[in-house]
C-alpha positions as CSV (number, residue, x, y, z in Angstrom):
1,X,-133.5,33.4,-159.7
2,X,-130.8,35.0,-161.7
3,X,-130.6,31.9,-164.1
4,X,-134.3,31.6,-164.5
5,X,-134.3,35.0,-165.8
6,X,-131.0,34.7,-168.2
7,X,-132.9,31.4,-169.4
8,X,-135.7,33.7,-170.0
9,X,-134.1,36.4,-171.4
10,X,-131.9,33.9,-173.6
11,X,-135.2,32.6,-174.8
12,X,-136.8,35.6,-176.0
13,X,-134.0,36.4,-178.2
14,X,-133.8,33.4,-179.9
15,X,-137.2,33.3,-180.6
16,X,-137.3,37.0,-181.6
17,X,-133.9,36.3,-183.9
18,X,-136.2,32.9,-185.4
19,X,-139.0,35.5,-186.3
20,X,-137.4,38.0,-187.6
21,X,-135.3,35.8,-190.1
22,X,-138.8,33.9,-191.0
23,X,-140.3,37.7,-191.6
24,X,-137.3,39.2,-193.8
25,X,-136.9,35.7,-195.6
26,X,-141.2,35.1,-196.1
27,X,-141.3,38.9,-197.4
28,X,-138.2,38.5,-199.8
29,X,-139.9,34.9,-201.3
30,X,-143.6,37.0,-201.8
31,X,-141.8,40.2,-203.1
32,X,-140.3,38.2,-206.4
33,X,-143.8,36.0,-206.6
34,X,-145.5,39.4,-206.7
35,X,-142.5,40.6,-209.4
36,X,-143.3,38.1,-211.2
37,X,-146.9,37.7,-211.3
38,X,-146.8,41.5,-212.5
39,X,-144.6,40.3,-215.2
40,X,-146.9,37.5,-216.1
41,X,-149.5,39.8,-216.4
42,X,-147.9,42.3,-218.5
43,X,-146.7,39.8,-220.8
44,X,-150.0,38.2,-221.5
45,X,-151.4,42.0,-222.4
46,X,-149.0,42.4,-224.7
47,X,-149.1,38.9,-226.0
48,X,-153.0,39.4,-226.6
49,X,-152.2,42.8,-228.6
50,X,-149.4,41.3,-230.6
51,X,-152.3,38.9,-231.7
52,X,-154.4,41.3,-232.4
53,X,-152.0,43.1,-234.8
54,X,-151.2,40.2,-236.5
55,X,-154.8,39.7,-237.0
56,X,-155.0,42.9,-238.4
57,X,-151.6,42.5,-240.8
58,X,-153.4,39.3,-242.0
59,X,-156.0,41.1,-242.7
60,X,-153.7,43.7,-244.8
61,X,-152.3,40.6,-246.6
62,X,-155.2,39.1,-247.6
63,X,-156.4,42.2,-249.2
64,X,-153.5,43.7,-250.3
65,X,-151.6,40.1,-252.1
66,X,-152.9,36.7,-253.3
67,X,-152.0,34.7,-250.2
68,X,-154.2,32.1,-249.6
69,X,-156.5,32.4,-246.6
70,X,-155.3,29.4,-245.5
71,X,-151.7,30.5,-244.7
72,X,-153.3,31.7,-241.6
73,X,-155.0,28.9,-240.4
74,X,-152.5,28.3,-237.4
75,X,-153.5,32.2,-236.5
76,X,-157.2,31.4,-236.8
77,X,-156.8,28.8,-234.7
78,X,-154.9,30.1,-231.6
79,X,-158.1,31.9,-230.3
80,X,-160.1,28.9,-230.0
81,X,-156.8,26.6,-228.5
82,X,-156.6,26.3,-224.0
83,X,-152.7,26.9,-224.4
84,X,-149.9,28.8,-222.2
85,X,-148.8,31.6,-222.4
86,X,-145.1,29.9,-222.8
87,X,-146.6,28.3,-226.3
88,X,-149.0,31.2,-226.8
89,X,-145.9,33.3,-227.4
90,X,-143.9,30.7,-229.5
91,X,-147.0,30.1,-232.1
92,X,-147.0,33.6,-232.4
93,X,-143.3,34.4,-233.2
94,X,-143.9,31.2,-235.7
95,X,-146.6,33.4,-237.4
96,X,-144.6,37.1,-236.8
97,X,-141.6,35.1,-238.8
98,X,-143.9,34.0,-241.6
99,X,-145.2,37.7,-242.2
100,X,-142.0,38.6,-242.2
101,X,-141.4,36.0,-244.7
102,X,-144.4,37.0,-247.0
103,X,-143.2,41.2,-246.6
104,X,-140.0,39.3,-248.1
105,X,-141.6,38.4,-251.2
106,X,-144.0,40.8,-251.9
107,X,-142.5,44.1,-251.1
108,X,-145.6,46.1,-252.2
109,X,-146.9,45.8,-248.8
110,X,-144.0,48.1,-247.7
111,X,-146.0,51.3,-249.4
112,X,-149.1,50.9,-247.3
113,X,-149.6,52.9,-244.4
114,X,-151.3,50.2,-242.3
115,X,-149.5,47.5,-243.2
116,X,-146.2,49.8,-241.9
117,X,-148.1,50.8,-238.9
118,X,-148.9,47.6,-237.8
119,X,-146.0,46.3,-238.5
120,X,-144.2,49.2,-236.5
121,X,-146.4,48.4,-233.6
122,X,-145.4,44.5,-233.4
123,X,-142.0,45.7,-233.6
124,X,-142.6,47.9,-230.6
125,X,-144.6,45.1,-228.6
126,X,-142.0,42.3,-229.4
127,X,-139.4,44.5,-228.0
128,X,-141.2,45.3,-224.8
129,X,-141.9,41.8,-224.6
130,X,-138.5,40.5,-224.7
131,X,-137.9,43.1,-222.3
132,X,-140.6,41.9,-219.8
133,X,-139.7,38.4,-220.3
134,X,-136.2,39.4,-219.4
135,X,-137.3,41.0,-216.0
136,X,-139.4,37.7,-215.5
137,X,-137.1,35.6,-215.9
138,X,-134.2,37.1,-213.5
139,X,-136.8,37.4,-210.5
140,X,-138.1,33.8,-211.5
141,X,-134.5,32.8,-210.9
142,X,-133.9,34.6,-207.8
143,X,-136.6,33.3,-206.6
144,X,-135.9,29.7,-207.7
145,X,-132.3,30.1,-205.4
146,X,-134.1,31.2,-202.6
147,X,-136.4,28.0,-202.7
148,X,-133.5,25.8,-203.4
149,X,-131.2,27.3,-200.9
150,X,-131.3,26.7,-196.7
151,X,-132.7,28.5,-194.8
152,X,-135.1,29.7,-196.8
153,X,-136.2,26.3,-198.8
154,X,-137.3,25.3,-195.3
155,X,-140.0,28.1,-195.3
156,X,-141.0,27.3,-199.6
157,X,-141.5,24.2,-198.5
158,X,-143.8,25.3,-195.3
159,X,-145.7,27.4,-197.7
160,X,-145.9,25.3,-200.7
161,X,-143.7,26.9,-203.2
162,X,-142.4,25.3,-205.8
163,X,-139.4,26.0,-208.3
164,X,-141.0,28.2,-211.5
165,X,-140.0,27.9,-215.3
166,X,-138.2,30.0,-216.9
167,X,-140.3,32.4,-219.8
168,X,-139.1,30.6,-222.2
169,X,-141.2,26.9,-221.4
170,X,-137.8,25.4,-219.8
171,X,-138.2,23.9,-216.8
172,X,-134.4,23.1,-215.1
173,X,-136.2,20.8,-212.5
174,X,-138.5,18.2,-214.8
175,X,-137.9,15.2,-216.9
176,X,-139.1,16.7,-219.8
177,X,-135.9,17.2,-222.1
178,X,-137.9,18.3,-225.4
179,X,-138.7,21.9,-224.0
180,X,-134.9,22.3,-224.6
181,X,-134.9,22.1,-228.1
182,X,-135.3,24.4,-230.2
């Protein structure tokens, strides 16, 4: 009876050590999705209000200097384009570079108070957005080691968890080598 009961017993343990390692391992894999989703959502608030104060600057431009409309076309356009976030952000560091660019040549855009306060404010959202990208991009890799490592790849795989890209577009795991270049 003894060794029915030490079976038992033995059992019980095992089981309770299996379920407890599933637990602490399940709720470490959710907690950096959830970082990260919060990150992803942050980011694409600020990305939408970076836009919107390069619309406005374009706006300034316009007015204030005899850029042609057209330098903005690739602006215009973003709003009606089904892109990621990942390109979302490059196009608009592509147009942030070419205002900076135009405040280059035509410094007369430095006296006027919107112009300044909109540029101030991208300054402000580009820096929080590296920031964010930053803190996206270390639980995106955390979370990338726990799916590639054992024991825990056992339960991504269970629950259908894949590898994530980086922030940046780069993906480590596809065959797609143009994302690296710059």
């Amino acid at each position: 009876m003894s060794e029915v009961l030490t079976f038992f017993l033995t059992s019980i343990i095992i089981i309770g050590v299996i379920i407890i390692i599933y637990i602490i391992l399940y709720n470490n894999l959710q907690a950096y999705k959830i970082k990260i989703n919060e990150a992803e959502s942050v980011i694409d608030d600020l990305l939408r209000k970076k836009y919107d104060n390069l619309v406005t600057i374009k706006k300034i431009i316009i007015e204030k200097t005899n850029i042609n409309k057209k330098t903005f076309d690739d602006l215009n356009n973003l709003k009606n384009q089904n892109i990621s976030s990942f390109d979302f952000e490059r196009k608009l560091t592509i147009i942030n570079n070419l205002i900076e660019q135009i405040l280059l040549d035509h410094s007369k855009l430095e006296d006027d108070e919107n112009f300044n306060h909109e540029y101030e404010e991208i300054y402000k959202l580009n820096e929080r957005l590296e920031a964010t990208k930053n803190f996206y991009n270390r639980y995106t890799s955390l979370l990338n080691k726990l799916i590639k490592k054992f024991p825990s790849n056992l339960l991504a795989k269970i629950h259908h968890l894949e590898p994530l890209a980086y922030f940046d577009g780069k993906d480590l795991y596809d065959n797609n080598k143009e994302d690296f270049k710059l």
